[in-house]
C-alpha angles and dihedrals in degrees: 000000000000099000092047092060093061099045105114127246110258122265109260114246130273091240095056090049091052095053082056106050092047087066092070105191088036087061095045088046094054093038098044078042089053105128110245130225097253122195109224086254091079143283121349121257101259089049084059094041082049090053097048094041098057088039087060090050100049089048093054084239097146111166084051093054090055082052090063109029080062085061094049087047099055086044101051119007106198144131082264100056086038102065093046089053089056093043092054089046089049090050084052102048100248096129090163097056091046100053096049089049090053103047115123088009106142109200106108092233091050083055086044094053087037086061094050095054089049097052091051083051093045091240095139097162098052085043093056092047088048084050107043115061110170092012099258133098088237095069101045110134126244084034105238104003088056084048098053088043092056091055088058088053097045088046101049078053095060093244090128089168099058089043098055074048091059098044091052101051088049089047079059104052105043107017094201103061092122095185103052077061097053093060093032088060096048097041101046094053082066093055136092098234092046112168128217115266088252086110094081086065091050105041102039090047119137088237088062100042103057086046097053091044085050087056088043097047089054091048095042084047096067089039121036096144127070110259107291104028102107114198105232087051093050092054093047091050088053088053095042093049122012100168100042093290100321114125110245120253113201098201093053100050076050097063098039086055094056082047101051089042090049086048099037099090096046093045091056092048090047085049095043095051094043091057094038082055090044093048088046093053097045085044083053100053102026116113115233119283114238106271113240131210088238085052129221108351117233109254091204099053119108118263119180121216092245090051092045095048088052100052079043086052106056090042084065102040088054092047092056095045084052090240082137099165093051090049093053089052090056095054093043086069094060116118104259093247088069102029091061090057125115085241097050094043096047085061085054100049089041091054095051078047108062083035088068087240093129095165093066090037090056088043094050085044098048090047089039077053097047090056096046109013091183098058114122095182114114090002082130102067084032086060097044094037082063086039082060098051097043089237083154089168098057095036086055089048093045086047095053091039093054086044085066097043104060133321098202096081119089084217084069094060101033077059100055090038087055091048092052095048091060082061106060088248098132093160110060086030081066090057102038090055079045093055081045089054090046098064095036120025092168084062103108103186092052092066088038094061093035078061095062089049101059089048086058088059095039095241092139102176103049081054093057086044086051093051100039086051081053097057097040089058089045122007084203110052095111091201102079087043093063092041091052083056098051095058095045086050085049090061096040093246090139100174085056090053096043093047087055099042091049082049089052089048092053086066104033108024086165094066108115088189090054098056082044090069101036080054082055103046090044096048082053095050088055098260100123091161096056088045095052085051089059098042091057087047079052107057084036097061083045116015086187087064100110089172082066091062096039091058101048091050092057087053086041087053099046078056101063087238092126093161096065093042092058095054088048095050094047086057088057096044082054087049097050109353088190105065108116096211097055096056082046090052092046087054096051086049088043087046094054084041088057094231089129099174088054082049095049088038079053094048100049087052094055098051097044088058081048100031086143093031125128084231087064092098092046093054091045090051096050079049091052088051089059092052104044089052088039138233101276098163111097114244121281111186093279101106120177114241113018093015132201107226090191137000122248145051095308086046108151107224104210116187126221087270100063129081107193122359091232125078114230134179098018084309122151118234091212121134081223098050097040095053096049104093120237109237109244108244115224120267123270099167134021112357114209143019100024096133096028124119149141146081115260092094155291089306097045091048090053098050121103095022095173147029124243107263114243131151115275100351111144098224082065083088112099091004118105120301093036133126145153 
């Protein structure tokens, strides 16, 4: 009997142990909750170690908590201290540390937190190995979250295919991994096999969803703590030291609670009035929200999270494939609670912004910024939307502002670059979109605008260096195609330009600017017909674009087809009245039309807006032409000098100095500010022979290359100083 008492319990089987051990936090749960030997002095050294170790980490303390994971460690080396070792170094940004610590650890979430390490350190290889177990994405470790971390890994690889894979099957497995949609939807618009947009409807549906949060809730259930934080522990440390080590007073907890019942009531109306302030004042200064065909939507009606997703969804899916009215229409049905949200507001923005409308883009960032003044997300096209618009006094604010906020974001320094680069300063832009690209290089839009850059200052090489950077970090970001064609255009290698434009449409076939240019490539290739045809698909996607229509006149011109010409040239004199080259383009088509006095009119106006312009002697010359001819039309109320603009008693006298009689785009109509001539701003686009049009010859078709700079006019597009 004797000896049969003290027989051992046998040893529990392999299999069992195994099962165990492929659970991961589970393991790490029943090794950390293993009852230890205690003197009857009190608890043993580890449970001690474990308190102070989860304390640290609740606390955020964690140089404290490697302090005592290394204790763990040296009492007990094993795959379970380990990982909590690795986890304290991660939490204290020692990836380093961490990674080498958790080489050859076995528990699925030790490889998890292994490939993590290894993606903030580039080492994509090292982070797919700690990832794949059996080499298929079925067997990825941490379920959806390992997934969506392998995407990341395949598509900083350049392997886009496996990574729209990898989003999908996560997508599959936990519907509401938002941001594995985020980069499926973008990604797979750039594959051959893209999908409609109909996957929004399928993946965010209410079905999936409770069955996704079931399988969530048993496995919450188990662990509801972060790895390391065993239950029973926990409970003893809240027993131990309710109040962060400090031991508890009843008396006192009695008193702060008649004191926080006494207080409570004030509190809630103080609370009350201040957000019932804050709400007036946003409502105040909020711009109006799109209206909807549905109409405003009922802030207090019940939305579900799948439901929501799925509106959310769309949206985004229309943003990336560049469909941006129909994506401001989407969030426009939002309920108000989550329209008005930083994150909402920063997709609307971002839609007015890729449809060229900067005014309602500044409008939807300022109000995203007013919500939440420390974002730092889209600060880079808020930035270059008031770039845009020349408003030199809120980009260098926002700029300052950002500076103070944090300086570890590539946003803050695409910010100040674009601030310098308002103000002519090339040179230390350059370095400030360098510093962007140091703390993030996986940041695109920060090469594409140190390539601009670098075209303003004609270093033409180090710009092709900046774009193809840019491509090779995403095939789809428009903008560094179109900068690739500029500068082919620049240099007159014109199949070059076209091939790259083409490429730019492919991804943005909205983009008014961008048909601009292809009309552009294609009339200079001697395809007049197949220019005219993008320049209509031009004026059709913005009807505002008066570059569209200048264009096309100048084709239309080269075509012989001066009556048309003339239809489309009045549209752009309605659009910016003040643009020299087209009153010089009106009087070469009134000149062909033989209505000589409407040509002269034309002329003087011309000179008068370049008085000091190197096209002065082309302008004289086409004037001499007149005069030497003769002007042969009888008058018709449009006199040289001081001019009648119309006969009768309400006749407008305009002088020699004005332009249009009517003051457009925030423009004086004084004969002083008129006269005084707009500096010309360096280029940052295509350099020569925008405006230029004709048929009379190489240096006729040369005069006028650009318009006059002035703030919003729409013939600012494609002249200097522009960019995508």
């Amino acid at each position: 009997q004797i000896a049969a008492s003290v027989v051992p319990r046998p040893p529990r089987p392999k299999s069992q142990r195994q099962r165990n051990r492929r659970h991961g936090v589970h393991g790490v749960r029943r090794v950390m909750e293993r009852p230890e030997a205690e003197s009857s002095s009190g608890p043993s050294f580890l449970t001690q170690a474990k308190l102070a170790y989860e304390y640290s980490l609740k606390n955020l303390l964690w140089k404290q908590a490697v302090f005592y994971a290394e204790r763990l460690v040296a009492e007990r080396p094993c795959d379970e201290t380990t990982y909590l070792l690795g986890l304290a170094y991660f939490h204290n940004q020692e990836m380093a540390r961490a990674q080498w610590h958790l080489q050859g650890n076995k528990l699925p979430d030790a490889r998890y937190l292994l490939a993590r390490c290894c993606l903030q350190m580039k080492r994509w290889d090292l982070a797919e190995d700690a990832l794949l177990s059996g080499g298929t994405l079925n067997d990825v470790v941490n379920g959806a979250a390992g997934l969506f971390l392998l995407g990341q890994v395949q598509e900083r690889q350049g392997r886009r295919e496996q990574a729209v894979q990898c989003y999908a099957k996560c997508l599959q497995d936990c519907p509401f991994m938002w941001d594995a949609y985020e980069r499926w939807s973008w990604l797979e618009l750039g594959s051959p096999s893209a999908t409609p947009a109909s996957l929004a409807a399928t993946t965010f549906s209410d079905e999936k969803f409770a069955q996704s949060f079931v399988t969530t809730k048993e496995a919450s259930s188990t662990t509801s703590r972060p790895a390391g934080f065993g239950s029973h522990a926990s409970d003893r440390l809240s027993r131990t030291s309710p109040s962060r080590g400090m031991a508890p007073n009843p008396a006192a907890n009695a008193r702060n609670d008649v004191k926080v019942g006494l207080n409570r009531r004030d509190r809630r109306e103080s609370w009350h009035s201040r957000n019932s302030m804050v709400e007036g004042q946003l409502q105040k200064e909020a711009p109006r929200r799109p209206s909807t065909q549905d109409g405003v939507s009922n802030s207090n009606e019940s939305l579900s999270l799948a439901s929501l997703l799925c509106k959310l969804g769309i949206a985004l899916h229309a943003l990336h494939s560049f469909n941006c009215h129909r994506a401001v229409q989407e969030l426009a049905s939002l309920p108000k609670r989550h329209y008005e949200t930083s994150y909402v507001l920063d997709l609307v923005g971002l839609s007015y912004f890729e449809s060229a409308d900067y005014k309602k883009s500044e409008t939807a960032y300022n109000q995203a910024w007013r919500i939440e003044p420390y974002r730092v997300e889209g600060l880079e096209y808020y930035s270059s939307a008031l770039w845009h618009l020349r408003r030199d006094v809120e980009l260098c604010r926002l700029a300052q502002q950002c500076l103070q906020w944090d300086r570890l974001k590539p946003q803050v320094w695409c910010v100040v670059g674009n601030c310098f680069s308002l103000q002519k300063e090339h040179d230390a832009a350059i370095k400030l979109f360098k510093r962007a690209i140091q703390v993030d290089s996986t940041f695109t839009y920060a090469y594409t605008l140190c390539g601009h850059e670098f075209v303003a200052c004609e270093k033409i090489d180090k710009a092709v260096a900046m774009y193809e950077n840019a491509l090779n970090l995403d095939p789809r970001h428009y903008n560094a195609w179109w900068g690739l064609g500029n500068i082919y255009l620049r240099q007159e290698e014109h199949e070059n330009a076209k091939y790259h434009f083409y490429k730019a449409l492919q991804v943005n076939a909205s983009n008014s600017v961008l048909r601009c240019y292809l009309g552009m490539v294609l009339s200079s290739l001697k395809q007049p017909l197949l220019a005219l045809e993008s320049f209509d698909q031009a004026a059709q996607a913005e009807p505002q674009n008066g570059m569209a229509y200048f264009q096309k006149a100048c084709v239309l011109m080269s075509l012989d087809r001066f009556d048309e010409a003339l239809s489309d040239l009045k549209k752009v004199r309605c659009l910016a009245p003040k643009e020299a080259c087209v009153h010089f383009q009106l009087g070469k088509v009134y000149m062909k039309l033989q209505k000589d006095r409407k040509a002269l009119f034309h002329f003087n106006i011309a000179m008068d807006l370049n008085r000091d312009s190197k096209d002065y002697h082309t302008i004289k010359m086409h004037i001499e032409k007149l005069h030497i001819r003769g002007i042969s039309e009888e008058p018709t109320g449009e006199v040289t000098g001081s001019r009648m603009l119309s006969a009768g008693p309400g006749a407008v006298v305009v002088s020699s100095a004005i332009s249009s009689p009517t003051p457009l785009y925030g423009q004086s109509s004084s004969p002083a500010s008129a006269s005084r001539e707009p500096q010309p701003t360096p280029v940052r686009g295509l350099a020569g022979g925008f405006w230029s049009g004709g048929s009379s010859g190489p240096s006729e078709r040369r005069a006028l290359p650009y318009p006059v700079q002035r703030r919003n006019s729409p013939l600012s597009w494609g002249g200097p100083g522009f960019r995508i």
